[in-house]
PDB file of N, CA, C and O in Angstrom:
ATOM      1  N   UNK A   1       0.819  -1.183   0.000  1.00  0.00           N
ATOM      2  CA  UNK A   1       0.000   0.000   0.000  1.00  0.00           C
ATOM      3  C   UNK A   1       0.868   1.254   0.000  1.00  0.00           C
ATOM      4  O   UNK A   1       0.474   2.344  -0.413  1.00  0.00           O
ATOM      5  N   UNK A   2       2.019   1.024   0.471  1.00  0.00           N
ATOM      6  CA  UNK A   2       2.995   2.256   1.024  1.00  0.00           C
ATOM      7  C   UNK A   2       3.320   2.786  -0.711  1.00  0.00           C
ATOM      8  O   UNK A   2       3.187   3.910  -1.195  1.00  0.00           O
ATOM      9  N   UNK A   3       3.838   1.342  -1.445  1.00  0.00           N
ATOM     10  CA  UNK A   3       4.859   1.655  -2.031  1.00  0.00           C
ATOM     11  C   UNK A   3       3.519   2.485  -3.678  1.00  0.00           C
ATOM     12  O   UNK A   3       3.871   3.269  -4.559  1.00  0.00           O
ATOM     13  N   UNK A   4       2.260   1.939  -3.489  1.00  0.00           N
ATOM     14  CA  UNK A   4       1.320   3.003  -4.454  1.00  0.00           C
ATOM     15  C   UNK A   4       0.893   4.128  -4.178  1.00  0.00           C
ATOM     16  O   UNK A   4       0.325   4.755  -5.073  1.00  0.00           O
ATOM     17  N   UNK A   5       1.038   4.708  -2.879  1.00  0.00           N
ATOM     18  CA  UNK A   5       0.831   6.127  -2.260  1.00  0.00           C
ATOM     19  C   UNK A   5       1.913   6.977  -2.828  1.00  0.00           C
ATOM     20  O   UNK A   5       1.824   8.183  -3.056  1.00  0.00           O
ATOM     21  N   UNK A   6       3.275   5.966  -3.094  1.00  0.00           N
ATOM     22  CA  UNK A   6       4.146   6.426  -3.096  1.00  0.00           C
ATOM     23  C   UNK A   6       4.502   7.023  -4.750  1.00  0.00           C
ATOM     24  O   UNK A   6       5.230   7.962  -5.071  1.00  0.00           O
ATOM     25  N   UNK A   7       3.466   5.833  -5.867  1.00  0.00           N
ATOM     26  CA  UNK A   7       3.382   6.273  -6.733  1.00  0.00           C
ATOM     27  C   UNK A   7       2.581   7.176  -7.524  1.00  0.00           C
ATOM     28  O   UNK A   7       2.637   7.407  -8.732  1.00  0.00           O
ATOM     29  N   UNK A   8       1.548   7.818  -6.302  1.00  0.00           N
ATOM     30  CA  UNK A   8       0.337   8.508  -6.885  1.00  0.00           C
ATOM     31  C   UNK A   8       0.806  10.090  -6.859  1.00  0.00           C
ATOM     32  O   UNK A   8       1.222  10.829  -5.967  1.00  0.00           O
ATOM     33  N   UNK A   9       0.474  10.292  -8.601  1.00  0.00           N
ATOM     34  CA  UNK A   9       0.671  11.642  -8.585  1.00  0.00           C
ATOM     35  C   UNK A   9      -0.023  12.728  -7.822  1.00  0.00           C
ATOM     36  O   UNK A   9       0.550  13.817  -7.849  1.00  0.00           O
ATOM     37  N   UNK A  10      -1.130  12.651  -7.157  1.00  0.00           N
ATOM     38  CA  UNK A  10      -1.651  13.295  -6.456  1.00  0.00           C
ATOM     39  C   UNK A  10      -1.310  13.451  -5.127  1.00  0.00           C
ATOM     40  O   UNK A  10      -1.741  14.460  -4.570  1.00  0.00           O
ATOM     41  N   UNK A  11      -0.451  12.467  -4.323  1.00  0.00           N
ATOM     42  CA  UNK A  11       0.482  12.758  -3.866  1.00  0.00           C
ATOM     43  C   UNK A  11       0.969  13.860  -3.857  1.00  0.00           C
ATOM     44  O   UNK A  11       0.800  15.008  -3.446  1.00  0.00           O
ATOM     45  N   UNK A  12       1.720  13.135  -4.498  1.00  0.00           N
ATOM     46  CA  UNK A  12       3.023  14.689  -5.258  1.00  0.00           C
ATOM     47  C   UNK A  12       3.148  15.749  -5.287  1.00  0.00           C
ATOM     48  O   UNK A  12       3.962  16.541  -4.813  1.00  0.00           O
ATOM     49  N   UNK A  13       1.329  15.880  -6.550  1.00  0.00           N
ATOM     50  CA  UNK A  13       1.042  17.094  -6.299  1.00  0.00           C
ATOM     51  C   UNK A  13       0.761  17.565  -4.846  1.00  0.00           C
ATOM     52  O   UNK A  13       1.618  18.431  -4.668  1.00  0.00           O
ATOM     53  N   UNK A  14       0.176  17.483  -3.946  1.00  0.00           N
ATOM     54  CA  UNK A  14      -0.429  17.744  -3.029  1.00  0.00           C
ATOM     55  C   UNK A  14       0.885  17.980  -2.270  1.00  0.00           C
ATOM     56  O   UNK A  14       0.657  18.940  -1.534  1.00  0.00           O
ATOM     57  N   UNK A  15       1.955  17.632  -2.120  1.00  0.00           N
ATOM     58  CA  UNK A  15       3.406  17.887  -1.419  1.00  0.00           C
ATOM     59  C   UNK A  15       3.821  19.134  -1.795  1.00  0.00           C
ATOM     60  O   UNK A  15       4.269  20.081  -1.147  1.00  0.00           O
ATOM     61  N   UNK A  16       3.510  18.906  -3.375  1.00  0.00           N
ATOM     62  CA  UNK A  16       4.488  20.528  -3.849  1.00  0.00           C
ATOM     63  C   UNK A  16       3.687  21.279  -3.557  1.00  0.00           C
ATOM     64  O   UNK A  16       4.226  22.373  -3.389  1.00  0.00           O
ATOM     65  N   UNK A  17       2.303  21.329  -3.336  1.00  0.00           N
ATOM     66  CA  UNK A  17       1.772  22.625  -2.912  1.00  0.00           C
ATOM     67  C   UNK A  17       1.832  22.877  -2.029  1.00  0.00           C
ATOM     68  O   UNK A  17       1.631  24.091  -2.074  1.00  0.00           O
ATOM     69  N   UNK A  18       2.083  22.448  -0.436  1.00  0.00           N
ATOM     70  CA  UNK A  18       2.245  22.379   0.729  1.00  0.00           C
ATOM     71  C   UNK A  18       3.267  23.080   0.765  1.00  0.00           C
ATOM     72  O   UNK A  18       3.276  24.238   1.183  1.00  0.00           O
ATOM     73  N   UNK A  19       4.643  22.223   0.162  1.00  0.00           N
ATOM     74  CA  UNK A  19       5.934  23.138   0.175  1.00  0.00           C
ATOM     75  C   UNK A  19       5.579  24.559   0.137  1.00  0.00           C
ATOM     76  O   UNK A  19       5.562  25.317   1.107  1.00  0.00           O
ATOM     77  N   UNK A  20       5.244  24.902  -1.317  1.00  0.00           N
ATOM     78  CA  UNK A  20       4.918  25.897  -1.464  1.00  0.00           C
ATOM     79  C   UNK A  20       4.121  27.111  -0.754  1.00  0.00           C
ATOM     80  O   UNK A  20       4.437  28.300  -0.795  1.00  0.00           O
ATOM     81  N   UNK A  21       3.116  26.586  -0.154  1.00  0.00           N
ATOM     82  CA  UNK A  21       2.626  27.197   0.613  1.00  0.00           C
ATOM     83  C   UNK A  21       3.349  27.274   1.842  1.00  0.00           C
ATOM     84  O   UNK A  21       3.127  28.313   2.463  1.00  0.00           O
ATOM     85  N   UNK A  22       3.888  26.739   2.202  1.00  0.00           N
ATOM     86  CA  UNK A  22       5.238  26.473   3.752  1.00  0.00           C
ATOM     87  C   UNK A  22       5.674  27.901   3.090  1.00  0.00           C
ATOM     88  O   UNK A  22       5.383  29.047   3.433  1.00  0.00           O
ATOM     89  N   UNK A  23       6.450  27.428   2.051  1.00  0.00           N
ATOM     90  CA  UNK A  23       7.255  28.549   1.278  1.00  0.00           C
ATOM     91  C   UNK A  23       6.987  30.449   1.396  1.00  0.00           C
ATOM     92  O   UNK A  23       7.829  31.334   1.545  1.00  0.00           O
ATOM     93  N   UNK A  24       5.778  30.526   1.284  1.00  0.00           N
ATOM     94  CA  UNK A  24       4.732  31.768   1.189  1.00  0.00           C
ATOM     95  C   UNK A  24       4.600  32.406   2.517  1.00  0.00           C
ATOM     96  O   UNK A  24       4.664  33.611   2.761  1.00  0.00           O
ATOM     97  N   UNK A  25       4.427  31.528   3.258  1.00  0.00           N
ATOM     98  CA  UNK A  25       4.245  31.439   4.629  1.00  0.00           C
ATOM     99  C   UNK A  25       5.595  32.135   5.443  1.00  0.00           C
ATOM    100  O   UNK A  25       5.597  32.753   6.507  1.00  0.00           O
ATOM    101  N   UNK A  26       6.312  31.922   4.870  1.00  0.00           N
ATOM    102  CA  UNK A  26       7.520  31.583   6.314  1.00  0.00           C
ATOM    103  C   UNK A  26       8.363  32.642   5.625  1.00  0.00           C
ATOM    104  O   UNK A  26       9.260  33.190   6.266  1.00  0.00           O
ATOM    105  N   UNK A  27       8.074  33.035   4.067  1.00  0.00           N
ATOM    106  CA  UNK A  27       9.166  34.278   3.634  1.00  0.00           C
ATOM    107  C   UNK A  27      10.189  34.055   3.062  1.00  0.00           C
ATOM    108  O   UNK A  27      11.192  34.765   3.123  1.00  0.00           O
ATOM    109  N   UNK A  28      10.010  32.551   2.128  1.00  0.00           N
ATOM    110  CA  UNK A  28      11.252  31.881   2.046  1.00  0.00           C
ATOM    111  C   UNK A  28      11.431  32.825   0.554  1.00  0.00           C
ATOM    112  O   UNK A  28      12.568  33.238   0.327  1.00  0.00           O
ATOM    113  N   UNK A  29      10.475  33.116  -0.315  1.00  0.00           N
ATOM    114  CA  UNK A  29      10.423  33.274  -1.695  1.00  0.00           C
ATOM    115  C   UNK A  29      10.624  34.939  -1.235  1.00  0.00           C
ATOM    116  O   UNK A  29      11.353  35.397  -2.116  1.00  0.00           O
ATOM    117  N   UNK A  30      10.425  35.626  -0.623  1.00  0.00           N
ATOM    118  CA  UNK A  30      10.745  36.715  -0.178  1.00  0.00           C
ATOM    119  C   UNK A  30      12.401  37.045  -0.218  1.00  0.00           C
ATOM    120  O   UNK A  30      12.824  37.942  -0.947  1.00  0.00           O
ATOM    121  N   UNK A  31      13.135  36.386   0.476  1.00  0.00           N
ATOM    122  CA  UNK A  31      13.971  36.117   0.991  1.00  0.00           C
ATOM    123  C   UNK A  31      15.050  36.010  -0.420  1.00  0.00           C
ATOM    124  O   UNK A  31      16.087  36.647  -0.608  1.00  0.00           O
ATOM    125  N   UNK A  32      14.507  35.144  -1.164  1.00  0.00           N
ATOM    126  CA  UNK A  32      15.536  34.927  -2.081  1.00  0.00           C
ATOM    127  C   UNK A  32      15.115  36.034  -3.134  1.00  0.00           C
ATOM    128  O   UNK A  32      16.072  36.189  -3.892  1.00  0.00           O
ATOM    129  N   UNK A  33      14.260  36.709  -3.416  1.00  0.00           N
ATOM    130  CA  UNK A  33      13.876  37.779  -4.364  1.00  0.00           C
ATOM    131  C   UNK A  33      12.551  37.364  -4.761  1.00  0.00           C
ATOM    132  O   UNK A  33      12.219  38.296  -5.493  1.00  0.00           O
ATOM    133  N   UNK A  34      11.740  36.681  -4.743  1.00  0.00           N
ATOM    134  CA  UNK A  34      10.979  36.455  -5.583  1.00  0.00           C
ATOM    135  C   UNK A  34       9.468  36.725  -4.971  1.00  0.00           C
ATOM    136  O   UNK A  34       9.200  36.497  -3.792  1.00  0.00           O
ATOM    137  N   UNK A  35       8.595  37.198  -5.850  1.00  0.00           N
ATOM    138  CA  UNK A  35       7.203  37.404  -5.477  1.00  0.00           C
ATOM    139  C   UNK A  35       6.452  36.082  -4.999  1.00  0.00           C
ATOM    140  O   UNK A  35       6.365  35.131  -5.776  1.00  0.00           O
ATOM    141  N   UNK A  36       5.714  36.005  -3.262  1.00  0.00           N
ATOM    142  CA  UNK A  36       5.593  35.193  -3.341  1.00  0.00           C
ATOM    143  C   UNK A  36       3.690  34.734  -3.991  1.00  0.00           C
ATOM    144  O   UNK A  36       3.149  33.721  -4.434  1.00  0.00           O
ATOM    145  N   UNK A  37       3.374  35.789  -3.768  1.00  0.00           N
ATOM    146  CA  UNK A  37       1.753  35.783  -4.793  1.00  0.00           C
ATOM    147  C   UNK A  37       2.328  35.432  -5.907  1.00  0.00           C
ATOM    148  O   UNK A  37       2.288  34.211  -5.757  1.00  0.00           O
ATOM    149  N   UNK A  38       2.851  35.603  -6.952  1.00  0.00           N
ATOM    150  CA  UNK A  38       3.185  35.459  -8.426  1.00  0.00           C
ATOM    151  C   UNK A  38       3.851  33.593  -8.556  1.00  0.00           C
ATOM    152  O   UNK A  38       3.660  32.760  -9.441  1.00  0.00           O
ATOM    153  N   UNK A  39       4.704  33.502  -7.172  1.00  0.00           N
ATOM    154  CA  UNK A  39       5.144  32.108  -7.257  1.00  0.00           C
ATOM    155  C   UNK A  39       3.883  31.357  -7.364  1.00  0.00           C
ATOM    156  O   UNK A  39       3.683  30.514  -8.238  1.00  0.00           O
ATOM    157  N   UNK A  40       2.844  31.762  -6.242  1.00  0.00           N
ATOM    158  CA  UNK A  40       1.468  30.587  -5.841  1.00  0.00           C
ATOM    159  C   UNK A  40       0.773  31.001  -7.059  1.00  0.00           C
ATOM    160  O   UNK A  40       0.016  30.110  -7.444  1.00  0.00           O
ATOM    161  N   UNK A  41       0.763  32.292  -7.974  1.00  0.00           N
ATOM    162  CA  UNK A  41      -0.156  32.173  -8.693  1.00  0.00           C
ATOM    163  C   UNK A  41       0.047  31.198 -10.119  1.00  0.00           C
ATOM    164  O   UNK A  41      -0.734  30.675 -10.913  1.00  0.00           O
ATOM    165  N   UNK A  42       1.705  31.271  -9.957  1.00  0.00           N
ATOM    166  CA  UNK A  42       2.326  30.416 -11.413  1.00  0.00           C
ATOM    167  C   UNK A  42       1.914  28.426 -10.961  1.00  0.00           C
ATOM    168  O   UNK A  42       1.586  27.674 -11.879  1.00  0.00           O
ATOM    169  N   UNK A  43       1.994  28.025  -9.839  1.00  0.00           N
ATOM    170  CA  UNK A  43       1.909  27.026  -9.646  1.00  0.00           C
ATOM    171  C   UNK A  43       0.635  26.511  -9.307  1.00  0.00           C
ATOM    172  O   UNK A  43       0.338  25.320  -9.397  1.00  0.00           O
ATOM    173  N   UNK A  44      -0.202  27.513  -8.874  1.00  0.00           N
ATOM    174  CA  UNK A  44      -1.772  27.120  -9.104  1.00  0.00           C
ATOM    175  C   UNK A  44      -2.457  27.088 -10.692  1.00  0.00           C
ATOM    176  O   UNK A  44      -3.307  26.304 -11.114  1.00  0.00           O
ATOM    177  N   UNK A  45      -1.883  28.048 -11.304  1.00  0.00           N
ATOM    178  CA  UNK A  45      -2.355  27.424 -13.023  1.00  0.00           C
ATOM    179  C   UNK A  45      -1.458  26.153 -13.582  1.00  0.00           C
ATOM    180  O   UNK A  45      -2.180  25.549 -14.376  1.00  0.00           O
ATOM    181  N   UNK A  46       0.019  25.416 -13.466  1.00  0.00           N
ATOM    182  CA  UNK A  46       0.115  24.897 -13.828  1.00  0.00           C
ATOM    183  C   UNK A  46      -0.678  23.298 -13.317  1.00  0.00           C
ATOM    184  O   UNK A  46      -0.999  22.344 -14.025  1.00  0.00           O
ATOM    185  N   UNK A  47      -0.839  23.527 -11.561  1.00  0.00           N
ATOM    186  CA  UNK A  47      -1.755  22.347 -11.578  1.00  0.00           C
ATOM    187  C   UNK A  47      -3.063  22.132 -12.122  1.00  0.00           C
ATOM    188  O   UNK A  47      -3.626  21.151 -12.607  1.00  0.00           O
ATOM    189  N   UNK A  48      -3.411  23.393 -11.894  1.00  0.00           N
ATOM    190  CA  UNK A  48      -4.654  23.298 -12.636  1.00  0.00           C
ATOM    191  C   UNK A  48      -4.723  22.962 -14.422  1.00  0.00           C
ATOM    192  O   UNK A  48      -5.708  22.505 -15.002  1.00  0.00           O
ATOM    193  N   UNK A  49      -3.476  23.309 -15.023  1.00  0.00           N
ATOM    194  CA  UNK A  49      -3.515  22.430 -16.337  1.00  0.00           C
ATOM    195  C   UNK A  49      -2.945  20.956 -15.882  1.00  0.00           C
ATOM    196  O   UNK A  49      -3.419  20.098 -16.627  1.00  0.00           O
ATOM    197  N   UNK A  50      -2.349  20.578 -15.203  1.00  0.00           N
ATOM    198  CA  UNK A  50      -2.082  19.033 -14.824  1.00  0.00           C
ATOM    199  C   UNK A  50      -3.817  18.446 -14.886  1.00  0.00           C
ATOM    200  O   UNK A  50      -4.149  17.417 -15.476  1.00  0.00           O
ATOM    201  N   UNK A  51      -4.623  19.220 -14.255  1.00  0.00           N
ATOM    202  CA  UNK A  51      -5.900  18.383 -13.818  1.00  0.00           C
ATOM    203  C   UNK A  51      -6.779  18.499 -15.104  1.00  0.00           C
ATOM    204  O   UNK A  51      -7.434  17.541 -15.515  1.00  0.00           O
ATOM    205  N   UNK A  52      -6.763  19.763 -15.742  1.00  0.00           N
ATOM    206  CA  UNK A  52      -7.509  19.991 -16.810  1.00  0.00           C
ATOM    207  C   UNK A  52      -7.105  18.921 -17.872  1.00  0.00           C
ATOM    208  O   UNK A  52      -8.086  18.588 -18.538  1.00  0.00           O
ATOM    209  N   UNK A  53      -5.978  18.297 -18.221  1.00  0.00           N
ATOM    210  CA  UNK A  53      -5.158  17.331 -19.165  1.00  0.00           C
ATOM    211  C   UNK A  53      -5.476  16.050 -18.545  1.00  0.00           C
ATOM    212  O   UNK A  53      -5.406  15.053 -19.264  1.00  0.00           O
ATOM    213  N   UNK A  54      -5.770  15.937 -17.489  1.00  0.00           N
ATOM    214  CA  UNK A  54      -5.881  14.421 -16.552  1.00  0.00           C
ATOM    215  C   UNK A  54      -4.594  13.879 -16.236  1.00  0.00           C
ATOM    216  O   UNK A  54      -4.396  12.689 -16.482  1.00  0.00           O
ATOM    217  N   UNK A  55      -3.676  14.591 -15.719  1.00  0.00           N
ATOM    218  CA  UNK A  55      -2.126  14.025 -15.541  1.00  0.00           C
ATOM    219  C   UNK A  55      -2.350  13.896 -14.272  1.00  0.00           C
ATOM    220  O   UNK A  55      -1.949  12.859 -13.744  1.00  0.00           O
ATOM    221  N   UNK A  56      -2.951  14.768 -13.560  1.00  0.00           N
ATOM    222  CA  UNK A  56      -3.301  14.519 -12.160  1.00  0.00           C
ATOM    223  C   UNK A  56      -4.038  13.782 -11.315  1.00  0.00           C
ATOM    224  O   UNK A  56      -3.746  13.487 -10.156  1.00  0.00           O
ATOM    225  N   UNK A  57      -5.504  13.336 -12.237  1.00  0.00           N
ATOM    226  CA  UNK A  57      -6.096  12.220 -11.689  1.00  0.00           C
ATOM    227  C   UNK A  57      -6.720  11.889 -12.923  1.00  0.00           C
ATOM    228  O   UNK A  57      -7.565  12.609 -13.456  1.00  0.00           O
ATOM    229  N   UNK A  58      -6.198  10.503 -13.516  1.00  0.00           N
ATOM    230  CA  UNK A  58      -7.061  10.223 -14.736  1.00  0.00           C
ATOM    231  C   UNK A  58      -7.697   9.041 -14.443  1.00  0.00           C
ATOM    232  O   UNK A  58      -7.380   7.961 -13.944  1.00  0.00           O
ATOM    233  N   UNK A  59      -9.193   9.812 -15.127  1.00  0.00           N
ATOM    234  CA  UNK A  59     -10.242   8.845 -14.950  1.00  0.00           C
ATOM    235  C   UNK A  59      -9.905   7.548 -15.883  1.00  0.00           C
ATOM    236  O   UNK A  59     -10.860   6.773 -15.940  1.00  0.00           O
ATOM    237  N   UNK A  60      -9.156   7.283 -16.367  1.00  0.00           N
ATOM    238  CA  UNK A  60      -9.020   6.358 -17.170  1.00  0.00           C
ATOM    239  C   UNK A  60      -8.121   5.020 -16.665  1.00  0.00           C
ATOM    240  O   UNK A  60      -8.183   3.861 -17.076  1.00  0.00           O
ATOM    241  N   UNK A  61      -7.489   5.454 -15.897  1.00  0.00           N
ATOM    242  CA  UNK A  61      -6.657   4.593 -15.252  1.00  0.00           C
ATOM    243  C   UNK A  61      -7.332   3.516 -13.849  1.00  0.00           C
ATOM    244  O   UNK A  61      -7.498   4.167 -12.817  1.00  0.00           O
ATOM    245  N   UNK A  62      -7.568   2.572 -13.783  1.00  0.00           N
ATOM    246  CA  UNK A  62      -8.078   1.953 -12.753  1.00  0.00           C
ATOM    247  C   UNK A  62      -7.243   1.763 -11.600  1.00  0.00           C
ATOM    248  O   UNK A  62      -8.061   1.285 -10.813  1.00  0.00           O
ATOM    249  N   UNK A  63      -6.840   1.785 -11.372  1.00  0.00           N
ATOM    250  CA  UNK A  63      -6.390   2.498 -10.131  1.00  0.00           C
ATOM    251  C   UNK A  63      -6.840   3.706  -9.942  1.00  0.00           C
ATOM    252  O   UNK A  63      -7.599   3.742  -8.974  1.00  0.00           O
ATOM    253  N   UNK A  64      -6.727   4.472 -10.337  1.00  0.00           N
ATOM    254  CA  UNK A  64      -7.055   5.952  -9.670  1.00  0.00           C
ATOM    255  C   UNK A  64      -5.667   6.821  -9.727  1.00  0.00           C
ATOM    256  O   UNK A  64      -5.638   7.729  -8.896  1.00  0.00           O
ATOM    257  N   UNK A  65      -4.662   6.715 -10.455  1.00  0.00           N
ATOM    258  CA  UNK A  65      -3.253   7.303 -10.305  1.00  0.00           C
ATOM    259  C   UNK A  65      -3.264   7.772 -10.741  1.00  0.00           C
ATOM    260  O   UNK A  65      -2.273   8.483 -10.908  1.00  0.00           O
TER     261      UNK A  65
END
């Protein structure tokens, strides 16, 4: 069970946004120069084309990955 959690892209996704949001949070993107609204806003449209394409959860796959 571990090792298909481990392969689910939704996972994943769901990590990098966390980071990210950690990131936003704490001043890290600040810190190094960078806008951190413009970071969350670039990485909320690309997931959202991950999901719009089905890379993120495709109904097609039985499993659910």
């Amino acid at each position: 069970m571990t090792q298909s959690r481990l392969k689910s892209k939704v996972l994943w996704v769901a990590v990098i946004a966390q980071v990210i949001a950690i990131g936003q949070l704490t001043g890290v993107f600040k810190a190094i120069g960078l806008d951190a609204g413009t970071v969350g806003d670039v990485a909320a449209g690309i997931l959202q084309l991950f999901v719009i394409f089905g890379i993120v959860n495709d109904p097609t796959n039985a499993t659910g990955l």
